[in-house]
C-alpha positions in Angstrom: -10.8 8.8 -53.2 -7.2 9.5 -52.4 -6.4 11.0 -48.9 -9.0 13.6 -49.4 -11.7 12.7 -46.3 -15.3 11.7 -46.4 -18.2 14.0 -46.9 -20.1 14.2 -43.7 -24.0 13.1 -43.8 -26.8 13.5 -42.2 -30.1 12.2 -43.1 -33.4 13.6 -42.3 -36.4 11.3 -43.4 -39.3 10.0 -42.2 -39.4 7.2 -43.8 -36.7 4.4 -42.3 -36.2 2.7 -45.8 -35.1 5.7 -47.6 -33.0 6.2 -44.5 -31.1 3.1 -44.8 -31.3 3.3 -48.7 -29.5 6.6 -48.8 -27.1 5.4 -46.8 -26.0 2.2 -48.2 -26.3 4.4 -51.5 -23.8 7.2 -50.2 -21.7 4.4 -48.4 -21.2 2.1 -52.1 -20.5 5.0 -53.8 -18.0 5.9 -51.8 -16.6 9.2 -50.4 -19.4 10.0 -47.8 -20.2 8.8 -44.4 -23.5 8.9 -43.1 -22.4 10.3 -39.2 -26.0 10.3 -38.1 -30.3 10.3 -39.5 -33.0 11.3 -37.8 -37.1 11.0 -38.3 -38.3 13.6 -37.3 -37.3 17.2 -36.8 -36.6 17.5 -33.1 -34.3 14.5 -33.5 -32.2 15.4 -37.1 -31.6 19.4 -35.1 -29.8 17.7 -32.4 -28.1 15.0 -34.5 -26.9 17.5 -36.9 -25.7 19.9 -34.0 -24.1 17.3 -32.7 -22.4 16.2 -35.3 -21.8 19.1 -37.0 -21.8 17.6 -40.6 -20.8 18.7 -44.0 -24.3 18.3 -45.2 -27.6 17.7 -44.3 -30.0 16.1 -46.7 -33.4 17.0 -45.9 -36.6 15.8 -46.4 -39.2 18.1 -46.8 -42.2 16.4 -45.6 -41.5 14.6 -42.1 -45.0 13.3 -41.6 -46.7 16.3 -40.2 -44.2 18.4 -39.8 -42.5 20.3 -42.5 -38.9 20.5 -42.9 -38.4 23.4 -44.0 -39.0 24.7 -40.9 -35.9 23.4 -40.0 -33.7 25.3 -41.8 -33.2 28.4 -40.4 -32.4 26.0 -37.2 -30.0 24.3 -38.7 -27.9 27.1 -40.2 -27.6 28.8 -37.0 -26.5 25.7 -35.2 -24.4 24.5 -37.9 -23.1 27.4 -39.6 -20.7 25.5 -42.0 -23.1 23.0 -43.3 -25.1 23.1 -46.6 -28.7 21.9 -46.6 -29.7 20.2 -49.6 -33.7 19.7 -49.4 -34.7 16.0 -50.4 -38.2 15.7 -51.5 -41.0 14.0 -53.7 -42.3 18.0 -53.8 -42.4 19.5 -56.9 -39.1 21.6 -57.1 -41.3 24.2 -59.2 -43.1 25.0 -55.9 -40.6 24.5 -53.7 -37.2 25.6 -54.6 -37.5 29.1 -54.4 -39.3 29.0 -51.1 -35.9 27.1 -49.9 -33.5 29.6 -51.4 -35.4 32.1 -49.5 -34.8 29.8 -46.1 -31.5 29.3 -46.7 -31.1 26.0 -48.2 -28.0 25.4 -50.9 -29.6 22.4 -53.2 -32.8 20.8 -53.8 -32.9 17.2 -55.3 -36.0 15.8 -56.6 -36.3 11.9 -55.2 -37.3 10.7 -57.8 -33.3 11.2 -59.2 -32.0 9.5 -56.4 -29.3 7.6 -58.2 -27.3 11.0 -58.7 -26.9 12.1 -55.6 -23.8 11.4 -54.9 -22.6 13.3 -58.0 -24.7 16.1 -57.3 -23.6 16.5 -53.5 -19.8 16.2 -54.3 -20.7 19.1 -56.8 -22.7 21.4 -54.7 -20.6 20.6 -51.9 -17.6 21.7 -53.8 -19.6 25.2 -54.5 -20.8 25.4 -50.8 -17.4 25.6 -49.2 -16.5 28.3 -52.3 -19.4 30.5 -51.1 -18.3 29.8 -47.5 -14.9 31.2 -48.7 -16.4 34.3 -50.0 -16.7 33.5 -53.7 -19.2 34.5 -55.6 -20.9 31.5 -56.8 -24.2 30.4 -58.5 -26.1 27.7 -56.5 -27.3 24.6 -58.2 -30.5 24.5 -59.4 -32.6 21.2 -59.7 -34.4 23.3 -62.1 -31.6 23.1 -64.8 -30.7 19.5 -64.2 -31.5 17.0 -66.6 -34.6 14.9 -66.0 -35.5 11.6 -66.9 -38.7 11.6 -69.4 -41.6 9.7 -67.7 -42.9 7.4 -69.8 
């Protein structure tokens, strides 16, 4: 990827298999690092503050707890971060409800295999809006789905 640095990750989930699996995914493609994950949301708000990542990819049902709750959280501690919502939630019912919170992206799960592409591209429109251009944010709405057999 040239001299341009990494993406910075962090990884909210419940579940410790997707955990790892995003990671290995993000870390093969190549471009990202993964600087911290988390479980729950106590934990992934003091990992992200920490490390003050590029992105935080969160999951939207953390066992009992729902994350978008966390949010508003996160964009006050980490100002210069784009949330992208993660979840196995319809984005028909949820997306909106995220825009309104704050969050920049929302990826279905079941698309897994492009997120990489679609976090280098949202990023890329994140740090535009940061810069004070007017930009449209993605929509999972408008990207093309796999037909379910």
């Amino acid at each position: 990827m040239g001299s341009m640095a990494p993406l910075r990750v962090v990884v909210i989930d419940d579940s410790d298999d997707l955990r790892h699996l995003i990671r290995r995914r993000l870390e093969l493609e190549g471009g990202f690092e993964v600087v911290g994950d988390a479980a729950d949301g106590t934990s992934g708000l003091a990992v992200a503050e920490e490390a003050q990542p590029d992105v935080v990819l969160l999951d939207l049902m953390l066992g009992h707890e729902d994350g978008a709750e966390l949010v508003g959280p996160l964009m006050r501690s980490c100002p210069r971060t784009m949330i992208a919502a993660f979840s196995a939630l319809a984005p028909e019912s949820e997306e909106a409800r995220l825009r309104r919170l704050g969050a920049f992206s929302y990826y279905p799960k079941e698309a897994s295999e492009s997120l990489a592409v679609w976090l280098r591209e949202d990023h890329e429109r994140f740090v535009r809006a940061l810069a004070g251009e007017d930009v449209v944010a993605p929509s999972a709405l408008t990207r093309p789905r796999r037909e379910h057999d």
